[in-house]
C-alpha positions as CSV (number, residue, x, y, z in Angstrom):
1,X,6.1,12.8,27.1
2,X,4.8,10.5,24.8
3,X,3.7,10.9,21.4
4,X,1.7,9.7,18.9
5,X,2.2,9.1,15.2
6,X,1.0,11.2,12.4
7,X,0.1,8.3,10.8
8,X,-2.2,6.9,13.5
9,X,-6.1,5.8,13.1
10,X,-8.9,7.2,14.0
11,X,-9.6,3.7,16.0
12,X,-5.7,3.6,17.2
13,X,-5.9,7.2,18.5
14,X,-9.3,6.9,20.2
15,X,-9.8,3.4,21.5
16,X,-7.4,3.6,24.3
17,X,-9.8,5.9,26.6
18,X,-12.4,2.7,26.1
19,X,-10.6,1.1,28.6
20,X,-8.9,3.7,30.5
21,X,-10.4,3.9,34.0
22,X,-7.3,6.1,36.0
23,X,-8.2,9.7,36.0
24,X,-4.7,10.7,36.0
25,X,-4.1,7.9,33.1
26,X,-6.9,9.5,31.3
27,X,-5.3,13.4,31.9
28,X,-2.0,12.3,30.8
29,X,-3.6,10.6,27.3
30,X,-5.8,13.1,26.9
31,X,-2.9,15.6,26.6
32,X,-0.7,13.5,24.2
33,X,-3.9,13.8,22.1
34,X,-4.1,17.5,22.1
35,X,-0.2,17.6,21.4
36,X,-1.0,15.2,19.0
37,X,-3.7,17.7,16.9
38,X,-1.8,21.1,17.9
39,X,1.4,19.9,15.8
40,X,-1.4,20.5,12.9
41,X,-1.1,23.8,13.6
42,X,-4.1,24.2,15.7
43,X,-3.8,25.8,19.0
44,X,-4.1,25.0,22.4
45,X,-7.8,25.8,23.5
46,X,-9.4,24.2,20.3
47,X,-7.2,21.4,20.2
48,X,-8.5,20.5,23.7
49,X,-12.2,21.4,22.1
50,X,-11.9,19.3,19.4
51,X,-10.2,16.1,21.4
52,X,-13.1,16.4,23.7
53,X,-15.5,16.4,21.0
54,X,-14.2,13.5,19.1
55,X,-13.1,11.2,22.7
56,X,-17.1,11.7,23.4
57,X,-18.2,10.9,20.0
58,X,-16.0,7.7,19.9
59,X,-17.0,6.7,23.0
60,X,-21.0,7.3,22.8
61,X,-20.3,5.0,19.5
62,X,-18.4,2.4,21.6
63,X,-21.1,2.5,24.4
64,X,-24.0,1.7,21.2
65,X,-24.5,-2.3,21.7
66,X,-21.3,-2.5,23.8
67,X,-19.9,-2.7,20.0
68,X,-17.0,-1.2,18.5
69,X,-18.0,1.5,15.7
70,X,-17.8,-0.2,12.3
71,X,-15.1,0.9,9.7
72,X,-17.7,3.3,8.3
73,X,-18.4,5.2,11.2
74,X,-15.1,5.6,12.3
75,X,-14.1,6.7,8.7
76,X,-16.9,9.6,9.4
77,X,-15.6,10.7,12.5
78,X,-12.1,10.9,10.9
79,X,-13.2,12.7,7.9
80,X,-15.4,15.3,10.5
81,X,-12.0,15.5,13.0
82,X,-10.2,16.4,9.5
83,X,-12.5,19.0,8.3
84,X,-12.5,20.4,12.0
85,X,-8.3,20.4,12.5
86,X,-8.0,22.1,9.1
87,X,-11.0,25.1,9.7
């Protein structure tokens, strides 16, 4: 499977499910991504909570205007995901 950095971006991380429209492309993302927040320690169930959380938050800011989110919302969400991984 797949991984992705530790270093990654809130916008790097999230923006691929913009233009994912597979369901099976989306199941198999969507599961890097909670790999991706368990290896901070967090487990399974509310990794998946959070993911879902934040992949409908990026997305309802992408859907606003048919815009992406400017630097400062995406530096909130980032900061809230943060605070959320490490609670």
């Amino acid at each position: 499977m797949e991984s992705l950095p530790d270093n990654i971006s809130f916008r790097e991380k999230y923006d691929p499910f913009v233009r994912i429209v597979d369901q099976a492309e989306f199941d198999s993302y969507f599961e890097i991504c909670v790999q991706h927040t368990m290896a901070y320690g967090v487990e399974k169930e509310r990794a998946v909570r959070i993911e879902r959380l934040y992949i409908d938050r990026w997305l309802e800011l992408c859907d606003s205007g048919k815009r992406s989110p400017t630097l400062v919302e995406a530096i909130k969400l980032a900061l809230s995901y943060w605070m959320e991984v490490r609670a």
